[in-house]
C-alpha positions as a Python dict, from the first residue, in 0.01 Angstrom:
ca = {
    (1, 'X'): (0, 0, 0),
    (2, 'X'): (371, 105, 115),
    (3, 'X'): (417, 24, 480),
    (4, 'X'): (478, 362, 712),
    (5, 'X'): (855, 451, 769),
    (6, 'X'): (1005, 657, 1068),
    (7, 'X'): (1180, 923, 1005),
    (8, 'X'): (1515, 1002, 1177),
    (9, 'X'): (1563, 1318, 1371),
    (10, 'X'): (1823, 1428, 1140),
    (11, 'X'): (1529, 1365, 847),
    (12, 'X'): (1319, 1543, 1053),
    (13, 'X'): (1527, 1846, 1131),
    (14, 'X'): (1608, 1861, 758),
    (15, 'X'): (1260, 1838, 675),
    (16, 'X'): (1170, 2151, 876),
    (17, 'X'): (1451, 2366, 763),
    (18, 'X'): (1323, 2290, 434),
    (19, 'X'): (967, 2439, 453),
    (20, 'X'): (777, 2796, 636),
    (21, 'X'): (439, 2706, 664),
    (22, 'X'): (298, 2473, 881),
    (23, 'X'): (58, 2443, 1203),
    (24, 'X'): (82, 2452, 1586),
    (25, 'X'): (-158, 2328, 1784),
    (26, 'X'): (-212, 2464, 2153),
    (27, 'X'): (-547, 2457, 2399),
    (28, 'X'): (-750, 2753, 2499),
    (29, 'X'): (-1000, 2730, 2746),
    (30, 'X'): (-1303, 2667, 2507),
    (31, 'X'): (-1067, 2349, 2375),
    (32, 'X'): (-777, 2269, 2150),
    (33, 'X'): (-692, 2505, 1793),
    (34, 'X'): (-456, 2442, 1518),
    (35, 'X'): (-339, 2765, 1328),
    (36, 'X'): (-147, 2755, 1039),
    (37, 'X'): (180, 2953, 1106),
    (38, 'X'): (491, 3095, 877),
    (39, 'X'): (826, 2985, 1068),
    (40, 'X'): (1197, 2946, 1100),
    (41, 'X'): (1435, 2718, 1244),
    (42, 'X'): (1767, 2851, 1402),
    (43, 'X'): (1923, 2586, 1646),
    (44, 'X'): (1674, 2324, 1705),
    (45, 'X'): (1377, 2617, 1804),
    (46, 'X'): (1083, 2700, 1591),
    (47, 'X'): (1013, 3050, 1550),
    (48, 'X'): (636, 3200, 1417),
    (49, 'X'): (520, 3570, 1444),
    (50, 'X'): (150, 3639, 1543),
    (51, 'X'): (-14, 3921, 1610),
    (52, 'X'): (43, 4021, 2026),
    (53, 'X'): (-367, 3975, 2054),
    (54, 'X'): (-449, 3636, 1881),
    (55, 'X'): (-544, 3325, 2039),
    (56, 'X'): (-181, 3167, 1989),
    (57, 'X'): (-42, 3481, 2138),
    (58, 'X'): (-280, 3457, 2467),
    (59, 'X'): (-275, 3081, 2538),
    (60, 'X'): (63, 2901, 2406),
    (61, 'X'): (347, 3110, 2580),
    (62, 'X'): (426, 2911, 2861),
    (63, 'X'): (234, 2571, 2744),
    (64, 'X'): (317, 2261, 2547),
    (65, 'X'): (283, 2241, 2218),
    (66, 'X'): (280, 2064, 1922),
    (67, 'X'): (397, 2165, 1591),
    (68, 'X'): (338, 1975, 1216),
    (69, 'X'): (477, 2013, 876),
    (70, 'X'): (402, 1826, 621),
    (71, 'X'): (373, 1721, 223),
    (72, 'X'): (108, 1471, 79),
    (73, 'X'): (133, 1390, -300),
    (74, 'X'): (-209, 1273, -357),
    (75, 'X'): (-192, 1167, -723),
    (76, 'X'): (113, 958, -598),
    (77, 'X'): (-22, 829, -268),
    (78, 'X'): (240, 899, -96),
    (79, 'X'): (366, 1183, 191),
    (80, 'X'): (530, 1263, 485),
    (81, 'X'): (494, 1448, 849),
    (82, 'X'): (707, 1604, 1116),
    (83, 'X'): (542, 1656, 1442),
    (84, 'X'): (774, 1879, 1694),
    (85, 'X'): (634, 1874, 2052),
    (86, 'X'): (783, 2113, 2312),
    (87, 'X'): (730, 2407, 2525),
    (88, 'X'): (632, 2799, 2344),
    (89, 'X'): (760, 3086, 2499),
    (90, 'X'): (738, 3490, 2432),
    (91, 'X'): (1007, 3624, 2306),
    (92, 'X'): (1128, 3973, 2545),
    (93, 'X'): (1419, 4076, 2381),
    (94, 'X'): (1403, 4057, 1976),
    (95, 'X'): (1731, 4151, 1914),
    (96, 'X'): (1839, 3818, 1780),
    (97, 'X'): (1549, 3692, 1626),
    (98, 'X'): (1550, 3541, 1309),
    (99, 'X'): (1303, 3764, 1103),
    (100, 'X'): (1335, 4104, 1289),
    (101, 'X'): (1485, 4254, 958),
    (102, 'X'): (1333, 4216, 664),
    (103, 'X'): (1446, 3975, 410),
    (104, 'X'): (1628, 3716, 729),
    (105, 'X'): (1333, 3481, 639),
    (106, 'X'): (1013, 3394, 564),
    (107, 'X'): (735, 3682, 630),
    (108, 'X'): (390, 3632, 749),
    (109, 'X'): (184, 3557, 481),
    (110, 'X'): (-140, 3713, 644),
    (111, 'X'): (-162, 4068, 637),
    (112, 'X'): (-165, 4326, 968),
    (113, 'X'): (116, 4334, 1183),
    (114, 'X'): (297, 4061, 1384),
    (115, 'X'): (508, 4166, 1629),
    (116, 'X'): (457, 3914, 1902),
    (117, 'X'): (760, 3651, 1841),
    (118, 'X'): (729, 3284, 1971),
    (119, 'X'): (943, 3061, 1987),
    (120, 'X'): (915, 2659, 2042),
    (121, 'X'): (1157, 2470, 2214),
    (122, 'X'): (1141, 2083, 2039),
    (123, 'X'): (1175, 1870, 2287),
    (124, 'X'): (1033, 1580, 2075),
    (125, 'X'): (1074, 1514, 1701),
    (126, 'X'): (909, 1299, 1524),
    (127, 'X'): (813, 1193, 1152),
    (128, 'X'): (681, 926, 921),
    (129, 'X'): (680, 897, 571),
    (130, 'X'): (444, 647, 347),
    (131, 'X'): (465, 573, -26),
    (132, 'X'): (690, 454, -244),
    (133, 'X'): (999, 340, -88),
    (134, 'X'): (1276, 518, -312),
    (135, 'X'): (1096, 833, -309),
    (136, 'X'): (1314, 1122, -201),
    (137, 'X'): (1147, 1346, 5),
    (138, 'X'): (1158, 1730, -130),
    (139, 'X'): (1409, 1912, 54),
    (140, 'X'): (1498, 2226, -50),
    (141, 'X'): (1748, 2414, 65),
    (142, 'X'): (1637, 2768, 209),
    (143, 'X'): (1770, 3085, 365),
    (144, 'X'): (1608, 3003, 690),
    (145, 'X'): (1849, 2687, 773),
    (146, 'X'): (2041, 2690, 1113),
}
């Protein structure tokens, strides 16, 4: 087995401009969730839409979070992970968010409407990758970078 490798930040920062799905965890009162989550990245923050009445809607704005994205080739054994910790906050004033109009980024892939926008503020990023050591991690390019 490959040993574990650190990512940069830069690598990490790369690797998150280069996806739009991936999870944030936060804690509720009855314990901790993970919800998978569409997002953007403009300027170091995360940015997810959720519906004003969900769980991460109720209990992240205003906490600590963390954030992951990830890719595991299985038939390969090999993958990496970027965690993102730092504080979510409810977005007031839209005007400048990334996705108000359509077609400035991903959309929510679950149906209904999301209006609530959050943002996350990274205060820590972190990743690791494990495999084979020349393997290139997949970055692609997308209209979300900034």
């Amino acid at each position: 087995m490959d040993e574990v490798v650190e990512l940069s930040v830069d690598e990490c920062r790369e690797l998150l401009r280069g996806d739009v799905v991936g999870r944030v965890a936060f804690t509720t009162p009855r314990g901790p969730r993970i919800v998978p989550v569409n997002y953007v990245v403009r300027e170091g923050v995360l940015e997810v839409r959720t519906t004003s009445y969900s769980e991460l809607a109720t209990y992240a704005p205003g906490a600590s979070v963390a954030f992951e994205v990830d890719h595991l080739d299985r038939e390969r054994m090999r993958g990496w992970s970027v965690i993102v910790l730092g504080r979510c906050e409810r977005v007031l004033d839209q005007s400048a968010a990334v996705f108000e109009q359509p077609g400035d980024g991903p959309r929510p892939w679950a149906g209904g409407h999301r209006s609530m926008l959050l943002r996350i503020h990274a205060e820590e990023v972190t990743g690791r990758r494990v495999g084979s050591e020349h393997w290139p991690h997949p970055v692609v390019p997308g209209p979300h970078e900034g």
